[in-house]
N, C-alpha and C positions, 0 to 999 in steps of 0.2 A: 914655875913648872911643878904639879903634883905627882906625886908617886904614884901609879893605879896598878894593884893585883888583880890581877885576874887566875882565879883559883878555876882549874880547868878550862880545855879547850871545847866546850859547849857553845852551840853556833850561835845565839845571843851573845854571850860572853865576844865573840871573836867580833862579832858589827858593831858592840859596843867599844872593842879596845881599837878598834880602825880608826872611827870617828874622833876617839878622845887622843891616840898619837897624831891623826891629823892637825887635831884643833894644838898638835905642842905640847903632849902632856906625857910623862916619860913611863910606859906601859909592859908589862911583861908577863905572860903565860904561863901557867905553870903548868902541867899534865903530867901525867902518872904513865902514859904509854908514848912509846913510839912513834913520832910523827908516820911512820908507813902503816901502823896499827891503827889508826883513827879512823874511829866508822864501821860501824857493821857491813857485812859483804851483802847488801843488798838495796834494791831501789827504791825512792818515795818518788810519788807523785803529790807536787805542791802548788800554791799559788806564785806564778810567777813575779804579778805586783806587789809580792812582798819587797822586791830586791828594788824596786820603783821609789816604793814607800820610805825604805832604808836609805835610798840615795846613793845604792850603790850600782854597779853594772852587772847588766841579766846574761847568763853564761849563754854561750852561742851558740852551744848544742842542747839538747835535751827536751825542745819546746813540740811537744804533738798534743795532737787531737784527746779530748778527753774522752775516756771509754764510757758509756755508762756502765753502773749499778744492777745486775739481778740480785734480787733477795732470795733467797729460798731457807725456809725454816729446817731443815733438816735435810739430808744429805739422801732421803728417800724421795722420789717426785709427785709429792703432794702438789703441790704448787709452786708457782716464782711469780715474784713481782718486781718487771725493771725500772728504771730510772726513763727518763723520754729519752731521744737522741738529742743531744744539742749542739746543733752542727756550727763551726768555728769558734767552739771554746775551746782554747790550750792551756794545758797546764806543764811543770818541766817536771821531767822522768829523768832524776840523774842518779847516778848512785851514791854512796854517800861521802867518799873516798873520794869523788870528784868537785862534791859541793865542800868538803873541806879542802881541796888544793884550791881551791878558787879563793876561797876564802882566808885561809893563810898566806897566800900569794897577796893579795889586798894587803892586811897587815904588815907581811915583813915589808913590803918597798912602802907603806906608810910610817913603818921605822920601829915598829914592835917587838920588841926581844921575844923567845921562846925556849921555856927551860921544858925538856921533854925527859923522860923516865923520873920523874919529880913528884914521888906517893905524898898526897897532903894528908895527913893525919889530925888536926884540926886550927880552928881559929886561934889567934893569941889576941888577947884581951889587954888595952887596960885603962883601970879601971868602969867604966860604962860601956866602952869604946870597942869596935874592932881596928886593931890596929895590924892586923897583920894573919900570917899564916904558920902554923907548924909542919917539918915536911923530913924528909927522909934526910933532905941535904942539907938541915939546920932553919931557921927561924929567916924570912922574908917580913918585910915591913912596908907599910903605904901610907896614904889618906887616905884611899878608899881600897878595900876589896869588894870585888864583883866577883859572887859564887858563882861559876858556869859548871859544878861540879856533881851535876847530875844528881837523881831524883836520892839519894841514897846520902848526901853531900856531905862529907867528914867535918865541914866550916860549918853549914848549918846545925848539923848535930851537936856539936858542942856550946853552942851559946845558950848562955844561961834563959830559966824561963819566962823569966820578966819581961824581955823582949817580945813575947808574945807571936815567935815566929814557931809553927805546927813541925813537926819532926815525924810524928808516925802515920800512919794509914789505916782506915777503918774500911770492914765488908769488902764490897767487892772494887779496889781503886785500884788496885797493880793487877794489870794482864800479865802472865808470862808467857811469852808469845815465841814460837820455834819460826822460822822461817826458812824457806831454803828454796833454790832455782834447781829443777829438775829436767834433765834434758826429755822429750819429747818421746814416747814410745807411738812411733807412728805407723804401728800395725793395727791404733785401733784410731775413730775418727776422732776430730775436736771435741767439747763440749758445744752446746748450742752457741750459750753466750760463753763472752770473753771472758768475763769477769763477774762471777756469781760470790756473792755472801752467803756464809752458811750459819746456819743457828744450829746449835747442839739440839737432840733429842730430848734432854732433859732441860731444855730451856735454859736456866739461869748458871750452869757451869760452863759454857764456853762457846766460844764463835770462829769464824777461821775465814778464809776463802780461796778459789783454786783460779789465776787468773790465765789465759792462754796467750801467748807470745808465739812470734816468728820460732821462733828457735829453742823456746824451753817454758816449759810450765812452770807459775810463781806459787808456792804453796804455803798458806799461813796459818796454821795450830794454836789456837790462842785455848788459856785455861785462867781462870782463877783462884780455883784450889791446888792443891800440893800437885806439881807437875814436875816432869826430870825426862833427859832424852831417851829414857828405855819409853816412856809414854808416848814419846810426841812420836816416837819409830811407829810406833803400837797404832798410836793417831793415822799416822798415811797410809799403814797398810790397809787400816778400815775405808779411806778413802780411795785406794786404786779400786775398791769395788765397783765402784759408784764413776770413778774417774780410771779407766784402765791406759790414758793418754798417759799418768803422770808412770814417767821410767823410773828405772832406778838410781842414775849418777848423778851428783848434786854437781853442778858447773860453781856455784854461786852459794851463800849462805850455811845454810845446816848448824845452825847456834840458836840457844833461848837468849832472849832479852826480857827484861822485866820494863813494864814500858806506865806512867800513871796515866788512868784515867781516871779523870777525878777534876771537879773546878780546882781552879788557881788557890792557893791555901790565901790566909785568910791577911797575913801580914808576912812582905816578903824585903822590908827594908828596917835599919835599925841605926846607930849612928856608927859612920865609918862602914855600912855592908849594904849590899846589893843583891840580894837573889836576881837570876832569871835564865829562864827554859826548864828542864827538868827540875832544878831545882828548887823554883815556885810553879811545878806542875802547870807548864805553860802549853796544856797539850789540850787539842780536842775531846772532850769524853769519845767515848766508847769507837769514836774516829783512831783515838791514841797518836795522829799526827801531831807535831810540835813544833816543826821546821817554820810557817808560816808565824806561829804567834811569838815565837823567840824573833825572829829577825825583824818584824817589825819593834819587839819589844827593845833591840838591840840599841836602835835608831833612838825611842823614847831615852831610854836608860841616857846616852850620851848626851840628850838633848837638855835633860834635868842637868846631869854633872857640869857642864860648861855653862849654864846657866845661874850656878854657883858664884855670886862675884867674889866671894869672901872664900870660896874653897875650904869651908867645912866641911860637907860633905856628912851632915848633921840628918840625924831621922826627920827632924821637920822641914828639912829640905828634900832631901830625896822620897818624901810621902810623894810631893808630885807625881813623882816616876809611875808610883803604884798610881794613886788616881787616875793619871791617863789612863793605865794599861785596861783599869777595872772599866772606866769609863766604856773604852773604843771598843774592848775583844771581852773581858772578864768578866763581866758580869751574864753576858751573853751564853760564855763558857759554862757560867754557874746554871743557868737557866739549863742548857743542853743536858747537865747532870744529872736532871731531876728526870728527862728520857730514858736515860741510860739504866739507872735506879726504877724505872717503871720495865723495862725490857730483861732487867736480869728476873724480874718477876713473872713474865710470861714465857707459856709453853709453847710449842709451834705450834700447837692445836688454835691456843688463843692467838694467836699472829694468824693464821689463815681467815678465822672467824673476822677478823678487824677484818683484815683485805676484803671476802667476802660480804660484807655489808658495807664494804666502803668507809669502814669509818677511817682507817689507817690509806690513804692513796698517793697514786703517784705524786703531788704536790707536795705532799710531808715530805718527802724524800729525796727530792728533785732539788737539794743545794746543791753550787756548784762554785768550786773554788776560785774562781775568777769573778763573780759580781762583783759591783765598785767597793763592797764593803765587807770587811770577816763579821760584822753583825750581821746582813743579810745570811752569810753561807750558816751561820750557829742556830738563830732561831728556826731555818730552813721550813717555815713557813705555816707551822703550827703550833707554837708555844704560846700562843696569847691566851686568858683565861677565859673571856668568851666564847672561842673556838673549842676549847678543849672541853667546857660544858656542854657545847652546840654538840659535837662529837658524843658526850658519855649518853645525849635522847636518845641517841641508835641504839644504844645496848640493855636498854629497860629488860628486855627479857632471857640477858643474861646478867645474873645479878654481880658473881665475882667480879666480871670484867667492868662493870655499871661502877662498882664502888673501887675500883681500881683506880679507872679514867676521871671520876668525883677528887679520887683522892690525892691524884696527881694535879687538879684542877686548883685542891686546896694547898698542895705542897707550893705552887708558885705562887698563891696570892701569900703565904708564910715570905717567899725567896724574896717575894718585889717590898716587901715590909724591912726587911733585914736590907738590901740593897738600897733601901733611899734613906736610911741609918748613917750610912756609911763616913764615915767622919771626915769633912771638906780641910780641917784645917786636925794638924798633928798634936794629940794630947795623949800621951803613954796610957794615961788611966782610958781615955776613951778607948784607944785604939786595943786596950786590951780587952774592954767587955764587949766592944765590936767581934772579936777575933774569937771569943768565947760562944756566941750567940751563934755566930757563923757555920763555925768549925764543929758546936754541939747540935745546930738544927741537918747538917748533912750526918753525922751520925748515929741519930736519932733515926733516919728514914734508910738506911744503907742497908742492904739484903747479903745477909754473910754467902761467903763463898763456898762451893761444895765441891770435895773430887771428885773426878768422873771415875769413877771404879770399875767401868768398861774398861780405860786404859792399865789398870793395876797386874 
């Protein structure tokens, strides 16, 4: 029987510790809060066949219709561009405090201990090795620790550099994102559509969206320069202009969260440790969703550890993990960054201009979280390099946007070069000029972040 830490209750972390107490392996939690505290006070919509994939059971409420998508560049009505209808695709709408009792319910009756108000302070080493964790209530020990400790990770931060695992963030990777559920001022009518995306004014500091509900309006503040709640106050009230449905009481939410968006970092295992979800940035870009690619990642992660017959639990073991992950979702993820990094670039002027000449259409846009595969929903249907040059003819007689879309053309055929690099078999020296090339060519193209001094 091996000892497995699990450094925070991060929902990969938790699919991973299910599977490996299932398989007999004696597993235990650590979290810094509250089991009643876990989760932010508000809702994701995700892919339900993640829970398929993981092997575990799909929660029996939460399962509706997916809404589409309006885009709209700025919160003035220049324009919108929706997503199509797609009638009988469901996705589950739970909140998050539900998807973690489900999921700790899994765990304990698979026999998972959980140490809750338990601050990790960081990894304990030795020598080469993560052998364990440092914490408020003294020194815990394993064979393996699994970081589920969120994108900030006190275990990740402290391992030395050699290990070649990324620790900070460049340009525009962390959203800080207000969210909050606002009851319904119903003296004035709906918006059109349900669910609009809005793009800041100044293009590349912030995006948000205002979604409509039965019962209360979802409103999300997203920035990525210096933000704080007197801003995001500041933020909605510039929005009831625009939106005079959203009330005043918040039923739900009303908290910043720092959320990455950003590809997967570039090495996220080492011997004796395991990132995954926040931790190795297992999120969507510019989506900021994580929920689907941790829980399948959850599955992976346990499927490498019990595949261990010797239970090392060695970097050249656990590389599998990451190769599948890059293989099936990450690489994909990485592709999707090079979007996100072209959109902090443009202005809604230029975003209508695409729309207007079609070169940006409903098909770009039209992923949806339910096709058989999270590849299909990532490239979502225009990341190939012939399309994207077929796309930049349209724009000949606007040059900035012409050498933008050229230049995004040329950033993926750089990603597909550095992606089929990617080293099949575990060699420290390799995987660190991998992780170097990697980590330096997205830093290289990353658009710094700016405050919105509206909100100041």
């Amino acid at each position: 029987m091996s000892r497995i830490v699990v450094a925070g209750a991060g929902h990969g972390g938790l699919v991973a510790a299910y599977h490996l107490a299932m398989n007999g392996e004696d597993v235990t939690v650590y979290e810094k809060n509250k089991r009643k505290k876990l989760g932010y006070d508000w809702q994701d919509s995700f892919d339900y066949k993640c829970y398929s994939y993981a092997e575990l059971p799909i929660p029996e409420t939460g399962m509706k219709d997916r809404v589409p998508m309006t885009f709209v560049p700025s919160t003035n009505p220049y324009i919108s561009f929706s997503q199509g209808k797609q009638l009988g695709r469901y996705s589950l709408h739970l909140f998050r405090k539900d998807i973690y009792n489900h999921l700790i319910s899994l765990c304990e009756k698979a026999g998972v201990e959980f140490c809750f108000e338990t601050e990790i302070y960081s990894s304990v080493l030795f020598g080469n090795r993560v052998c364990g964790i440092k914490t408020n209530r003294g020194d815990f020990y394993g064979d393996l620790v699994i970081d589920a400790a969120g994108m900030y990770s006190p275990v990740k931060n402290s391992l030395p550099d050699y290990m070649a695992v990324p620790k900070t963030f460049a340009g525009c990777e962390v959203l800080h994102a207000y969210r909050a559920y606002f009851e319904k001022n119903n003296e004035f009518p709906d918006p059109e559509n349900e669910y609009q995306v809005l793009f800041n004014e100044n293009g590349d500091i912030g995006l948000g969206w205002v979604v409509t509900r039965e019962d209360y309006i979802d409103v999300l503040v997203g920035r990525f320069g210096d933000f704080n709640m007197k801003m995001a106050e500041k933020a909605i009230e510039n929005l009831r202009v625009d939106f005079p449905c959203i009330g005043k009481k918040i039923v739900h939410g009303g908290s910043i969260a720092d959320i990455p968006v950003r590809q997967p970092i570039s090495v996220f295992v080492a011997d004796g440790y395991a990132a995954i979800g926040d931790s190795a940035c297992m999120t969507i870009p510019v989506i900021g969703s994580g929920l689907t690619n941790s829980i399948m990642a959850g599955k992976m992660l346990a499927d490498t550890v019990k595949a261990d017959e010797y239970k090392k639990y060695d970097a050249a073991h656990l590389w599998e993990y990451e190769k599948q992950y890059y293989k099936e979702i990450g690489n994909k993820c990485s592709a999707f960054a090079l979007c996100k990094v072209m959109m902090n670039s443009l202005s809604p002027e230029d975003i209508i201009y695409l729309i207007e000449e079609e070169v940006l259409t409903t098909d770009d846009i039209s992923f949806n979280v339910n096709d058989s595969s999270i590849v299909e929903i990532l490239l979502s249907g225009g990341m190939t390099i012939p399309s994207l040059l077929g796309k930049a003819k349209k724009l000949k007689s606007n040059d900035e946007l012409f050498k933008k879309l050229v230049t995004l053309a040329g950033n993926a055929a750089k990603l597909k070069t550095i992606q089929v690099s990617f080293p099949n078999q575990y060699s420290l020296e390799d995987i660190q000029a991998w992780s170097e090339r990697y980590e330096n060519f997205f830093a290289s193209i990353a658009v710094e972040p700016k405050t919105d001094e509206k909100l100041l």
